[in-house]
C-alpha positions, 0 to 999 in steps of 0.5 A, spaced: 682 100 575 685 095 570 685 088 571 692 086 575 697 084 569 704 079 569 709 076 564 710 069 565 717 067 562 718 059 561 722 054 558 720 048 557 727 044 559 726 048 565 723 042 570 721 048 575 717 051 570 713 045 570 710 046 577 708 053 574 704 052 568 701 046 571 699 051 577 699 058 574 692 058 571 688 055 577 693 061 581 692 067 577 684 066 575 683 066 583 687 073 583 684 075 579 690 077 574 690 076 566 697 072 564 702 073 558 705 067 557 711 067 554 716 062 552 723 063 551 730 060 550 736 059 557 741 056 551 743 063 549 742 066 557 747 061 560 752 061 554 752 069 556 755 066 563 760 062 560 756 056 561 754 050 555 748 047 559 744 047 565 747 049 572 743 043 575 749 039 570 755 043 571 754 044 579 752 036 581 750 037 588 745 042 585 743 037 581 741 032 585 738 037 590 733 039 584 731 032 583 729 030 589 726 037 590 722 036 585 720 029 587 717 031 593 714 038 590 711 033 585 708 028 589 705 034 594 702 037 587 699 029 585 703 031 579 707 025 576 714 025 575 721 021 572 727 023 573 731 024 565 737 022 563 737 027 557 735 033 561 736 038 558 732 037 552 732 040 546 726 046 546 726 049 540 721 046 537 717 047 542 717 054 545 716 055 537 710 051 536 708 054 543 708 061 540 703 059 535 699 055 539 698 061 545 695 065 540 689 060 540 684 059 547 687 052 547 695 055 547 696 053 555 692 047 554 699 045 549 704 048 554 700 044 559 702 037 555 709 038 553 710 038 560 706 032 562 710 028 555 717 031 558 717 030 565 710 025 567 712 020 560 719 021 559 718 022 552 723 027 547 720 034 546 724 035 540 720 029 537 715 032 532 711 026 532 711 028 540 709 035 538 703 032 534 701 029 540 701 034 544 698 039 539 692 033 538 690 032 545 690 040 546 685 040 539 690 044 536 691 043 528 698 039 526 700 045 521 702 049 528 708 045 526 710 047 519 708 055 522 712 054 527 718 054 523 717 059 519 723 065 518 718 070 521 716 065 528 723 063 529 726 071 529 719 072 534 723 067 539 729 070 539 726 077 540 723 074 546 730 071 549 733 078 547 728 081 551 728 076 557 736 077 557 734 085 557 731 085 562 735 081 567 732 074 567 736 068 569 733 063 570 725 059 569 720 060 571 720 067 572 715 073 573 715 080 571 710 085 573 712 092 570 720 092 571 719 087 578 722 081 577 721 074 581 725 067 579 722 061 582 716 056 582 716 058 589 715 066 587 708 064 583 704 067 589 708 073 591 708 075 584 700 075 584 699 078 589 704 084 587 701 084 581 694 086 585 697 090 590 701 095 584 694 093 579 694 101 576 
């Protein structure tokens, strides 16, 4: 029997991908199952729908339930959290970096930082010089950047997006096992155990 497998789709705007990436590798080594991480882009998803930002910004009573919620999740989790003004951030950057970065061992460490950058500090992920940061504590080297923009890293990300949009993703984060999907941070555990349950 193969070691149990999921997909872990992010984006780093997504403030409940937060909850996942500081919890996911705990959860996943407990269950045993081996995690692809993969970073994508909503932009072009909530533009299918007709949408030119953040349902949390469209829909302002959502909004507001999110950043209480995410308050109190937070706190439960002893995870810092500041409320941004300028939410969503831009994440391109970041995703592309991500891509590169994930490749090494220290790749989740990363993801790990620019989360604490955005949602702990309230610094601006679309900042290089924030990415360099981010990329130092995790012992990455700098020119992760200057391969991150490259043609080939760029279309990579897009595939990927293409992909989450083929495969019926709405929203972040998600969890896929085979064609199952689950939304939500809230989901993490369920997706695991289905993940085992279905292990081939």
């Amino acid at each position: 029997m193969t070691k149990p497998q999921m997909d872990f789709w992010f984006e780093f705007a997504s403030t409940y991908s937060y909850l996942s990436v500081m919890r996911l590798p705990a959860r996943s080594a407990e269950a045993g199952v081996a995690v692809r991480w993969r970073p994508f882009l909503l932009g072009p998803i909530f533009a299918s729908q007709g949408w030119d930002t953040s349902p949390f910004k469209i829909y302002a009573a959502k909004g507001n339930y999110m950043w209480r919620d995410m308050e109190r999740r937070c706190a439960a989790l002893g995870l810092t959290f500041k409320r941004s003004d300028t939410m969503p951030q831009h994440s391109v950057l970041a995703a592309r970096t991500a891509q590169i970065a994930l490749e090494t061992p220290q790749g989740i460490a990363f993801c790990q930082n620019v989360y604490l950058m955005q949602f702990a500090e309230g610094m601006n992920i679309a900042d290089t010089d924030v990415m360099a940061a981010c990329l130092s504590a995790a012992r990455l080297p700098a020119d992760l950047l200057e391969k991150a923009q490259t043609d080939a890293n760029k279309h990579r990300l897009r595939d990927t997006t293409e992909e989450a949009m083929r495969r019926g993703l709405f929203g972040a984060p998600s969890f896929t096992v085979g064609d199952e999907l689950f939304w939500g941070d809230d989901q993490l555990e369920t997706a695991l155990a289905w993940a085992v349950e279905h292990a081939a």
